[in-house]
C-alpha positions, 0 to 999 in steps of 0.5 A, a space after each residue: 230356619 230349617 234350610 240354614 239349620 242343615 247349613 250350620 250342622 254343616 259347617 259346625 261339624 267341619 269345626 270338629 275336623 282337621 287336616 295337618 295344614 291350614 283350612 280357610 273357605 271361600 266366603 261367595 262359595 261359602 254363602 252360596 252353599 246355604 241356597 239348596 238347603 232352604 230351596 229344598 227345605 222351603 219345598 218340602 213344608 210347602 208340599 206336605 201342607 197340601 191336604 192330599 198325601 200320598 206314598 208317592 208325595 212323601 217319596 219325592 218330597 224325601 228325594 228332593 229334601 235329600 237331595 238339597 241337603 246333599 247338593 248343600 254339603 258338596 257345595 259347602 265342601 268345595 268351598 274348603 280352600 286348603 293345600 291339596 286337592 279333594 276326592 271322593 269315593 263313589 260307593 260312600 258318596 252314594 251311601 251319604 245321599 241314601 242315607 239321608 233320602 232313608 232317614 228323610 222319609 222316615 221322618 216325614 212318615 213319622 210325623 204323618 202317622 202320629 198325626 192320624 193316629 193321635 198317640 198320646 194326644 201331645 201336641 207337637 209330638 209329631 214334629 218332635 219326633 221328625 226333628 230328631 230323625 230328621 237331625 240324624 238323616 242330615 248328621 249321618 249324610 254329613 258324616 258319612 260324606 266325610 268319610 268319603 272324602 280324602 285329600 292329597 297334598 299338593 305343594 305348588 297350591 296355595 290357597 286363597 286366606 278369605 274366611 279362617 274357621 274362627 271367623 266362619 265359626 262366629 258367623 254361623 253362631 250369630 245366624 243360628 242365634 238369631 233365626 232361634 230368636 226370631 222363630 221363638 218370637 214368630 211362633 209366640 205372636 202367631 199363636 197370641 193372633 190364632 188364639 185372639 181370632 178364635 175369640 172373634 170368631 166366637 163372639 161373631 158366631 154367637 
């Protein structure tokens, strides 16, 4: 869910751009881009699960986790099929990737000192308050990315009409809506199942 959440800011947020000619994307480039964002997002949770955290731990696991979102946003970029051509410049292409490595780690020590520490004694508030830096770590990376970017008119190309913005629009809605609803609904029944095995569980230890 993350993964594909990082794919869709993605490309909800290249709705809100526009260039003074046609933009279409390129539909294998296009499914192509969600894989890094869920191999980095999937390796992250599987790393902070661990029992055993270190400064270290979080560094690279903020590393890898920036690094996926990037690989995801350039991917996605170069699936953009318009007519002309797409340059970056270097300093804010390494800012969007630092910013995003910043934020990243910024998120996954908040959510490990509210845990330790139990401010307020509210569930979830740790994840709460990653989720937020962690949404302004991929938006910012996102936008400053786009910053770097320029694009030079080029006549003699002409772009290949596979997916329109419209079409890929309503794609990431419905995938966004459905993965919503299936969480929901995995969190609802893990949480009837822990709270019908405490019960046995307490009933075979009395």
């Amino acid at each position: 869910m993350m993964g594909v959440g990082v794919w869709a800011m993605h490309f909800i947020g290249m709705e809100a751009f526009q260039l003074n000619c046609n933009i279409n994307y390129d539909a294998e480039m296009t499914a192509l881009s969600m894989i890094p964002g869920v191999i980095a997002a999937g390796f992250a949770l599987y790393t902070l699960n661990q029992k055993q955290q270190s400064h270290w731990r979080l560094l690279y696991t903020s590393l890898v986790l920036a690094g996926g979102v990037g690989l995801m946003h350039y991917t996605g970029m170069a699936a953009m099929q318009f007519q002309g051509l797409l340059r970056y410049d270097l300093k804010l292409f390494c800012l969007s990737l630092l910013s995003a490595f910043i934020l990243a780690y910024t998120a996954l020590r908040i959510k490990f000192y509210v845990q330790k520490k139990d401010i307020l004694n509210l569930p979830y508030l740790q994840s709460f308050m990653s989720a937020v830096v962690m949404g302004l770590a991929i938006s910012s990376m996102h936008y400053i990315a786009m910053q770097a970017a320029f694009f030079i008119r080029a006549e003699d190309l002409v772009p290949n009409s596979e997916v329109s913005p419209s079409t890929l629009a309503a794609i990431v809605g419905f995938i966004v809506m459905v993965l919503l609803i299936l969480g929901f609904i995995f969190m609802f029944f893990s949480s009837r199942f822990a709270s019908v095995k405490q019960r046995i569980d307490v009933i075979l230890a009395n």
